[in-house]
C-alpha positions as CSV (number, residue, x, y, z in Angstrom):
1,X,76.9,141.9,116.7
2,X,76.5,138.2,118.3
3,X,73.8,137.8,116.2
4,X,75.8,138.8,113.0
5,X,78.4,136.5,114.5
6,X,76.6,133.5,114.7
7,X,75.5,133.6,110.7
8,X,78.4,133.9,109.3
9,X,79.7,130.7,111.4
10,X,76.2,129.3,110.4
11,X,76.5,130.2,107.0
12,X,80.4,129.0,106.2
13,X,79.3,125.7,107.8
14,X,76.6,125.8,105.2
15,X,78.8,126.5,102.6
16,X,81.4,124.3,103.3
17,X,78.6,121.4,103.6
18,X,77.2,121.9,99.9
19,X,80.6,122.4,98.3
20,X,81.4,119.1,100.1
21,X,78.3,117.3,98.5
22,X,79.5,118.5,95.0
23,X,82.6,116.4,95.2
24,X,82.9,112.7,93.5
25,X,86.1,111.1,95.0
26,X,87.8,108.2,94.7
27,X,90.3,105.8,92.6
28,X,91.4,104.7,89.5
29,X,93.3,101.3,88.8
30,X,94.4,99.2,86.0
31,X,91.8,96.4,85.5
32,X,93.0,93.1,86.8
33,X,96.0,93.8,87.9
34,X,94.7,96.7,90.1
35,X,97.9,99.0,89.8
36,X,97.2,102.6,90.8
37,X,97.1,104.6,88.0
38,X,98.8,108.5,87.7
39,X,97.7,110.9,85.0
40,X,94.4,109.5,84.0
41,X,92.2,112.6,83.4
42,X,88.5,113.1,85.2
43,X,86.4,115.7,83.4
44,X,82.5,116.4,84.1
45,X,80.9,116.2,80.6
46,X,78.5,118.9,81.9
47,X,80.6,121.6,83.4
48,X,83.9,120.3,81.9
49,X,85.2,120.6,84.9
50,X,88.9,118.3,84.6
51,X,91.4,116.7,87.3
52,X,94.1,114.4,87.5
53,X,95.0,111.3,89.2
54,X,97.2,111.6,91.5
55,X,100.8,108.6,92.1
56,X,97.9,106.3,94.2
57,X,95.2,106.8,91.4
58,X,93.1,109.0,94.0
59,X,90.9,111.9,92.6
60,X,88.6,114.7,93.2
61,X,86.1,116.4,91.2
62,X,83.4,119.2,91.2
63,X,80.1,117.3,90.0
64,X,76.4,116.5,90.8
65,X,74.2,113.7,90.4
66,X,72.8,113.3,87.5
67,X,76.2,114.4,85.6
68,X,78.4,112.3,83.2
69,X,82.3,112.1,84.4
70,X,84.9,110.3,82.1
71,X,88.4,108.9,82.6
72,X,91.2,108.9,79.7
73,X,94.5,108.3,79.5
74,X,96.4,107.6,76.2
75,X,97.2,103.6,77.1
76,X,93.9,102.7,78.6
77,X,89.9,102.4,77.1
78,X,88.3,105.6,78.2
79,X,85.5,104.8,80.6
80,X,82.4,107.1,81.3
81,X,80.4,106.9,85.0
82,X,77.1,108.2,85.4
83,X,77.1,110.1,88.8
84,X,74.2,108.3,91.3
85,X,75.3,109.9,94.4
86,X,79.0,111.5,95.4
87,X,79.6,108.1,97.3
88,X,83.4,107.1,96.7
89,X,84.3,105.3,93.4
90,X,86.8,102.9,92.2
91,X,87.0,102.7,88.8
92,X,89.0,100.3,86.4
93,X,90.5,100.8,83.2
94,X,91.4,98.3,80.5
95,X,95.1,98.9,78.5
96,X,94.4,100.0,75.1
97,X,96.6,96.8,73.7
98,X,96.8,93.4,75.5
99,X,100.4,92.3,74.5
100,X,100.5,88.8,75.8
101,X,97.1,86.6,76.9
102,X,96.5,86.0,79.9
103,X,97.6,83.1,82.2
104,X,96.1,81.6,85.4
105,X,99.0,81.1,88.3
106,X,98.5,79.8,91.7
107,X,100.1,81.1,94.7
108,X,102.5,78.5,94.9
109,X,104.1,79.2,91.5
110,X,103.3,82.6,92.0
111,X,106.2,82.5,94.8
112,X,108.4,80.6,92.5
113,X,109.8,83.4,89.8
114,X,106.2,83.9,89.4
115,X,105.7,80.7,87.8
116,X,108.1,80.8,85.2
117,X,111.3,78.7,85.3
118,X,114.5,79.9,83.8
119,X,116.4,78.0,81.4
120,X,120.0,78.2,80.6
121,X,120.9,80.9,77.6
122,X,122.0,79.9,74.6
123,X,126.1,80.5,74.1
124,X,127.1,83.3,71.9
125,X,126.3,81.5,68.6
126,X,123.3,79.8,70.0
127,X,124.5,76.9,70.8
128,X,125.3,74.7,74.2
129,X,128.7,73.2,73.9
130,X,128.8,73.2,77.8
131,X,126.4,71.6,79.9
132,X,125.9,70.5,84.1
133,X,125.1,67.3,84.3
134,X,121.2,66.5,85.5
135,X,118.5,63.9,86.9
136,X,115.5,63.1,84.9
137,X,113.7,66.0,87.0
138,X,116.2,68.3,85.3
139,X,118.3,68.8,88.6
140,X,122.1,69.2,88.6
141,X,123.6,66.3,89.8
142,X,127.4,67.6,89.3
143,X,130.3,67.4,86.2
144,X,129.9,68.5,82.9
145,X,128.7,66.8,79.3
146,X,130.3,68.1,76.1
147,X,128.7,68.5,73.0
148,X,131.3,69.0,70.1
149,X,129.1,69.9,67.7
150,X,125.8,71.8,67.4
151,X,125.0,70.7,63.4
152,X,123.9,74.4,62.5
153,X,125.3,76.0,59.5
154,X,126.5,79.5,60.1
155,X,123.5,81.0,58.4
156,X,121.5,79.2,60.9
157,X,123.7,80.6,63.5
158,X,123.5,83.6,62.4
159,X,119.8,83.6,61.9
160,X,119.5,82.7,65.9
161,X,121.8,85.3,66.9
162,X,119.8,88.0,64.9
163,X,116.5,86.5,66.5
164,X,118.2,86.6,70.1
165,X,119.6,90.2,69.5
166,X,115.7,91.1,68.1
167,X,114.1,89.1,71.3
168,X,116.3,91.2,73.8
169,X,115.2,94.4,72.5
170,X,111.8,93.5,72.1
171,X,112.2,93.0,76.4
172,X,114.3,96.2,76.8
173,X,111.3,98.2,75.4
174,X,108.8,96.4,77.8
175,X,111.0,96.9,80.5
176,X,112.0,100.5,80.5
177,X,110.8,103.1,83.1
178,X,108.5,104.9,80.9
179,X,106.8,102.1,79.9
180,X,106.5,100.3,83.7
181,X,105.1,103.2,84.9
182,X,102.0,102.4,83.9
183,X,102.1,99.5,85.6
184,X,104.0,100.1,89.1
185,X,103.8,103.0,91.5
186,X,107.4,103.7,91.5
187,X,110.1,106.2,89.9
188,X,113.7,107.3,89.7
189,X,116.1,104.5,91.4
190,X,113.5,102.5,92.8
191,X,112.4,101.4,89.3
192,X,115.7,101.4,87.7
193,X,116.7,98.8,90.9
194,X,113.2,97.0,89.8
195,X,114.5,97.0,86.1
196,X,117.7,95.2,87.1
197,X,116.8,93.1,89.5
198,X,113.3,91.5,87.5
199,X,113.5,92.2,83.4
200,X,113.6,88.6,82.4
201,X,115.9,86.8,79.8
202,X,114.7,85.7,76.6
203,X,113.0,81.9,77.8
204,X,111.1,83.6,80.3
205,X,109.9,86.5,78.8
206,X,108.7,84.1,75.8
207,X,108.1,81.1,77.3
208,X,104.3,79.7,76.5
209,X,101.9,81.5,78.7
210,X,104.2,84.4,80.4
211,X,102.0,87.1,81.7
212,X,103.3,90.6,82.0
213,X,101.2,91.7,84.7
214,X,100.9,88.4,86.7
215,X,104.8,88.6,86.5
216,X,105.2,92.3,87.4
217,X,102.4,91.8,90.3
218,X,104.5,88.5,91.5
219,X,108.0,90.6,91.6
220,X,106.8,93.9,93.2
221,X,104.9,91.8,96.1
222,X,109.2,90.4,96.4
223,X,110.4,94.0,96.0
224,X,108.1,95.4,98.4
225,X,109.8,93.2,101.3
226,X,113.2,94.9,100.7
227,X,113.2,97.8,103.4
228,X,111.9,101.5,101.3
229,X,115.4,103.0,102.2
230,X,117.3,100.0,100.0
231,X,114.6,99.9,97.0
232,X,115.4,103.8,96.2
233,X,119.1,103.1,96.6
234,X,121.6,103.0,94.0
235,X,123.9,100.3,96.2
236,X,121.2,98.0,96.1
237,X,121.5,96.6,92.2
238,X,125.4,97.7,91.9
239,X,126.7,93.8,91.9
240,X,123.4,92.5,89.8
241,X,124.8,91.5,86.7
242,X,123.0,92.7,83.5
243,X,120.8,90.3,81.9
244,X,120.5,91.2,78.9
């Protein structure tokens, strides 16, 4: 009876041990930015064995060495690993469509609206009639200067208000929460918070050399510091204006 005992322990141990060495786990990320991806499907070419990524990217998968195990997901250039050993993996995607090239920002500006400075809107017909009074470095030095009139003909106002109106949509697409998803970690209120508090105006978002992921990157490392219980809470964005 001990005897009969004692190998079944010895044998579960067993088992558990080889099902154990079957396993690949590990991570998937957007390359670059390194945002976790969710929903990025793992199948064994060999076995079709299939998983998904879990909300931090992790996954694990029946396989063996010598197997072929992909990753897809409809945004992002499938990628194929050739199973070496079952050690843990990180693997990186690349987005199917780069919408914007890429940028090079140092921490410093990085800290400052990550490196993009905002300038004031246009007025309701696109032009500035209004204007604070600055210093040659562009800071306000107090008062007002008027300008009476803009020169434009209304066709050319017209024209800019139709461009502004495009511009703003154009941003409200990019910054929606099925699109961010694929970019941030975060759901429900905490990204409708993120939404209000960071989707740029117009001269940021299509200023010379603006980065969506360098920007996105910048402002969740900012949103991060606000305490978990504030981020998911519908009081947090209630007196944030509406930028666009």
């Amino acid at each position: 009876m001990m005897r009969q005992f004692l190998f079944l322990i010895l044998f579960s141990v067993l088992a558990t041990t080889v099902f154990a060495q079957d396993q690949l786990t590990g991570r998937v990320y957007e390359n670059k930015s390194n945002v976790f991806l969710q929903g990025v499907r793992v199948e064994d070419l060999k076995s079709h064995t299939m998983t998904i990524t879990g909300p931090d990217g992790s996954f694990t998968i029946r396989t063996a060495v010598g197997d072929l195990v992909c990753f897809t997901n409809s945004n992002y250039k499938p990628d194929t690993l050739y199973v070496a050993d079952l050690k843990y993996v990180q693997i990186f995607l690349d987005p199917l469509v780069n919408m914007l090239q890429e940028v090079k920002v140092t921490n410093q500006e990085i800290k400052k609206n990550a490196g993009f400075s905002t300038q004031q809107q246009p007025g309701l017909l696109g032009s500035q009639t209004v204007l604070y009074q600055t210093d040659a470095n562009g800071n306000p030095i107090g008062g007002l200067k008027m300008n009476i009139a803009d020169g434009e003909t209304p066709k050319q106002r017209e024209a800019k208000v139709s461009k502004s109106e495009a511009q703003k949509e154009q941003i409200r697409r990019v910054f929606n929460p099925d699109n961010l998803k694929k970019y941030l970690p975060i759901t429900g209120q905490e990204m409708e918070n993120f939404i209000i508090m960071y989707t740029p105006d117009v001269n940021v978002y299509f200023a010379p050399g603006f980065n969506l992921v360098v920007y996105l990157n910048a402002n969740y490392e900012e949103f991060n510091k606000i305490p978990i219980e504030q981020r998911q809470s519908k009081a947090l964005t209630q007196l944030v204006p509406d930028k666009n």
